[in-house]
N, C-alpha and C positions, 0 to 999 in steps of 0.2 A: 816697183823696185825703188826700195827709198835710198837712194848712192850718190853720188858726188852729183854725175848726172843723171838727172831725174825722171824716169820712165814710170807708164803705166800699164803693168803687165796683169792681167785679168789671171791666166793660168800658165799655158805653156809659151816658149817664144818661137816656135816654129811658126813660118807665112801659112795661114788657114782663113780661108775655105780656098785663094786662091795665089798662087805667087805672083800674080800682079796687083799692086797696089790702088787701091781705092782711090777716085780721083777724090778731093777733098779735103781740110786741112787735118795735118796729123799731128799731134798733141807733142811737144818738145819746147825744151827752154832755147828760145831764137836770142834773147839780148844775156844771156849766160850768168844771169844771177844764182843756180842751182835750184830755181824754182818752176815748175807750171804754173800759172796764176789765168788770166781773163784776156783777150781785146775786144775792145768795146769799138766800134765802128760807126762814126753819125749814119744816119740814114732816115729820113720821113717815113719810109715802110717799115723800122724796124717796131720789133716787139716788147721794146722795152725804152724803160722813162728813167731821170736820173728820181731819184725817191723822195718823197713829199715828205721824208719825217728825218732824214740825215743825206749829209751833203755826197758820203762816201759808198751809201749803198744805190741799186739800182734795185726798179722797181716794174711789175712787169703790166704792161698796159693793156688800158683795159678797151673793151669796143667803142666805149664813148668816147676815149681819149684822140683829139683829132686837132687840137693847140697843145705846142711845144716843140721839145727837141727829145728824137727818139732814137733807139740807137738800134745795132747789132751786137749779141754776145757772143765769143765763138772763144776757145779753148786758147789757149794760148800756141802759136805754132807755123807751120809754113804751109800755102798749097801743093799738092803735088796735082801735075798737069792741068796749069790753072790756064783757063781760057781768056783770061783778063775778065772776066764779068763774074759767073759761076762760084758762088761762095758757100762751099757747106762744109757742113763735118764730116767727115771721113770716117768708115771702118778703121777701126787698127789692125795694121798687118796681120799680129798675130791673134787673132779671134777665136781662137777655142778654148771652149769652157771645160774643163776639168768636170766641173760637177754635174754636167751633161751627157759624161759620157758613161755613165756607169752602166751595168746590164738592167738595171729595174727600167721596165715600162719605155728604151731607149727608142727616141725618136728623129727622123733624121734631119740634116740641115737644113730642106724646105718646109719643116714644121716648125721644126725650132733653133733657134742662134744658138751656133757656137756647140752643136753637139757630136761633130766629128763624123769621118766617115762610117763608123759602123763604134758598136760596144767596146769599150777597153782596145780602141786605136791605138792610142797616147801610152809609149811604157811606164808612165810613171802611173797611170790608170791602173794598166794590166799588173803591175808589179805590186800594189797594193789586192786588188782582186786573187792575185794567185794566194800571196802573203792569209791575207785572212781565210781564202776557202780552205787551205791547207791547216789551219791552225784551229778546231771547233772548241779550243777552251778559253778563247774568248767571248766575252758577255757581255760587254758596254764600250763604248766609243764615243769619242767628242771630237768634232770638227770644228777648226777654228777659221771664223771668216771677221768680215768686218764688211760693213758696218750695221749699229741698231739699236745694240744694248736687249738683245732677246735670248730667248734658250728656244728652239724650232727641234720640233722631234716630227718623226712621220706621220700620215703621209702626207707628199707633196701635192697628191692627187686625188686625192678621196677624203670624205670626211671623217670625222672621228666613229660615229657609228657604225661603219663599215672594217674597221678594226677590232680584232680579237678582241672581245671584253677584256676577258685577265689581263691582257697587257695592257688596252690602255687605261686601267685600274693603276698598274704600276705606273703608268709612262706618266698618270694624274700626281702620283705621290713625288715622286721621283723629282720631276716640275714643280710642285710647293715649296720641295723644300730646296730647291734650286732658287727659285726668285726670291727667298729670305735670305740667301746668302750672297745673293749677289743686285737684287734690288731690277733686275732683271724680267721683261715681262716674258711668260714663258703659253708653248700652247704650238698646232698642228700649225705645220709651214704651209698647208691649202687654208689654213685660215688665219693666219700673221701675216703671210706674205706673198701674196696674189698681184702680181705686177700688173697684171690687168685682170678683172672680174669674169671675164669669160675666157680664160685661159688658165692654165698649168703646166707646175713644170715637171721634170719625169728627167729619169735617168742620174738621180743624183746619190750621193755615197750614203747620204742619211737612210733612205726609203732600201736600197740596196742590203745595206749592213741590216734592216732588219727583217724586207721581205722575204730574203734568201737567206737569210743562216741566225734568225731571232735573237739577234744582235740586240742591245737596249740604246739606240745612236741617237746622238743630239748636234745640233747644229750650235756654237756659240758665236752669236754674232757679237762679238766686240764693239763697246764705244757706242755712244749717242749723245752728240753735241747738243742735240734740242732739249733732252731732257737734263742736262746740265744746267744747262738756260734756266732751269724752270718752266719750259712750256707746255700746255698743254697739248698733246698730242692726236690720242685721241686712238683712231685706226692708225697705224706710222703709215703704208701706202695711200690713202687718202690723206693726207697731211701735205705730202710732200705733191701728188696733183694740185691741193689748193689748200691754203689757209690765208690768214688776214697778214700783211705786208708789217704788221706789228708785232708779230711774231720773229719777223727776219730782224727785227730793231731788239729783239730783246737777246737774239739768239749773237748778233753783233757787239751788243753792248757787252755780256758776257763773255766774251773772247778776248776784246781790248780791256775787261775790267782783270781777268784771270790771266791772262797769257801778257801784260803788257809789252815784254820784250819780242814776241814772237813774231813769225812772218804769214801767220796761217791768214791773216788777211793783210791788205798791203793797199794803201791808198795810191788810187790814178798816177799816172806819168804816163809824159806824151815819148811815143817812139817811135822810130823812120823803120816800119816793115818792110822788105824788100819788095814787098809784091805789091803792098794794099797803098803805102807810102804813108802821111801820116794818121798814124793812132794812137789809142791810148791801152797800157797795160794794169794790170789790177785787181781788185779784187779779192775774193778765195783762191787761197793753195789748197786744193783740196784735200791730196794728200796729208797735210797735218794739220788739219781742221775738222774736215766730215768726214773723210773715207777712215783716217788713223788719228789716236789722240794728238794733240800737242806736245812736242819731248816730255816737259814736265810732267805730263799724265801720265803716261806709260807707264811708270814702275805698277802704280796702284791700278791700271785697268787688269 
């Protein structure tokens, strides 16, 4: 929710999977600047280093690192039922995924995050589901999400080979000429977008819209900061498990060279957290840096 105050809402805002709250911190602007940003936390166990190549970035440390000052990074926010020791990240209250819960292949919330009690729980799920099965003279559909800079068509779950030749003949052309218009890398969401390599995801609008009513659906992921940058990326989910600490320097420097006025990143300042006492806040606003353009981008993404 990009608003005065600043939330991050995945799909729906109802409390899911449970109405009690996750013990852990929950993401909120605590010193009321209108932004989520970082707090970084000293600590000798922590997993991250201030960064060998700028004063202003952090950098994530590695096994051999065992001289220095190391820190914790945690969301910007408050704990809820904090034990005085106990520091982690929190579920967000409201945790269901929209694109979880379609009827294709739908799996439930101990297979997978955020997929609801049963198919088309969520009315704004069911409401689009009734909409389209009621309606068969539609033929193509776009999903807009963020973030990537991709065009994802089905399936989530299966390779391409296992898809209707004719179609994805078309869904090949269709993709061409998609990523020349928009510079966009395009191609099957089981192979762009694998959040982890022995896993899939299932029950989403794209695979839905086409397994069940041969729909021609495409996912557009919005926006990608890195390739802005100039970086090479490579696979995007492997990229973002690991790449060279050089990469974040050029992805940084680009932001302060393009965005000068902007807040999507925001240098250190110490601040009295109610709970942790003193720390430092900082960093990426995610929100309008990696999840969404920077105001100025917007028009043309």
């Amino acid at each position: 929710a990009l608003g005065t105050i600043p939330e991050f809402l995945r799909s729906g805002v109802r409390q899911y999977p449970d109405t009690e709250a996750d013990r852990g911190i929950h993401s909120q602007d605590i010193d009321g600047d209108g932004r989520i940003l970082q707090m970084r936390i000293p600590d000798p166990h922590g997993d991250w280093k201030l960064s060998s190549l700028h004063p202003q970035l952090m950098e994530k440390r590695q096994p051999n690192d065992t001289v220095g000052a190391f820190y914790r990074l945690f969301p910007e926010g408050l704990i809820e039922d904090f034990d005085g020791f106990t520091i982690k990240t929190a579920r967000p209250k409201a945790s269901l995924d929209f694109n979880r819960n379609f009827p294709y292949h739908w799996r439930p919330e101990g297979e997978q995050y955020g997929a609801g009690p049963y198919p088309t729980s969520e009315p704004e799920v069911r409401a689009l589901v009734q909409f389209v099965s009621s309606h068969p003279n539609i033929n193509c559909a776009l999903c807009y999400h963020t973030f990537g800079g991709m065009l994802l068509r089905p399936y989530d779950d299966k390779a391409d080979d296992q898809m209707e030749t004719n179609d994805l003949w078309v869904y090949e052309l269709l993709g061409k000429s998609g990523a020349e218009l928009t510079g966009y890398v395009e191609g099957s969401v089981q192979k762009l977008l694998k959040y982890h390599p022995k896993e899939v995801i299932t029950g989403s609008a794209d695979s839905w819209l086409y397994d069940f009513h041969g729909i021609f659906a495409w996912t557009v992921e919005l926006w990608d900061i890195v390739k802005h940058a100039g970086v090479e990326q490579g696979e995007v989910m492997k990229w973002f498990r690991t790449h060279p600490h050089s990469d974040d320097l050029q992805v940084f420097n680009w932001y302060r060279e393009h965005v000068p006025d902007g807040d999507g990143y925001v240098d250190w300042y110490p601040f009295e957290h109610p709970q942790l006492g003193a720390i430092e806040i900082g960093g990426w606003n995610k929100l309008y840096s990696w999840r969404n353009p920077p105001h100025r981008f917007m028009h043309d993404e």
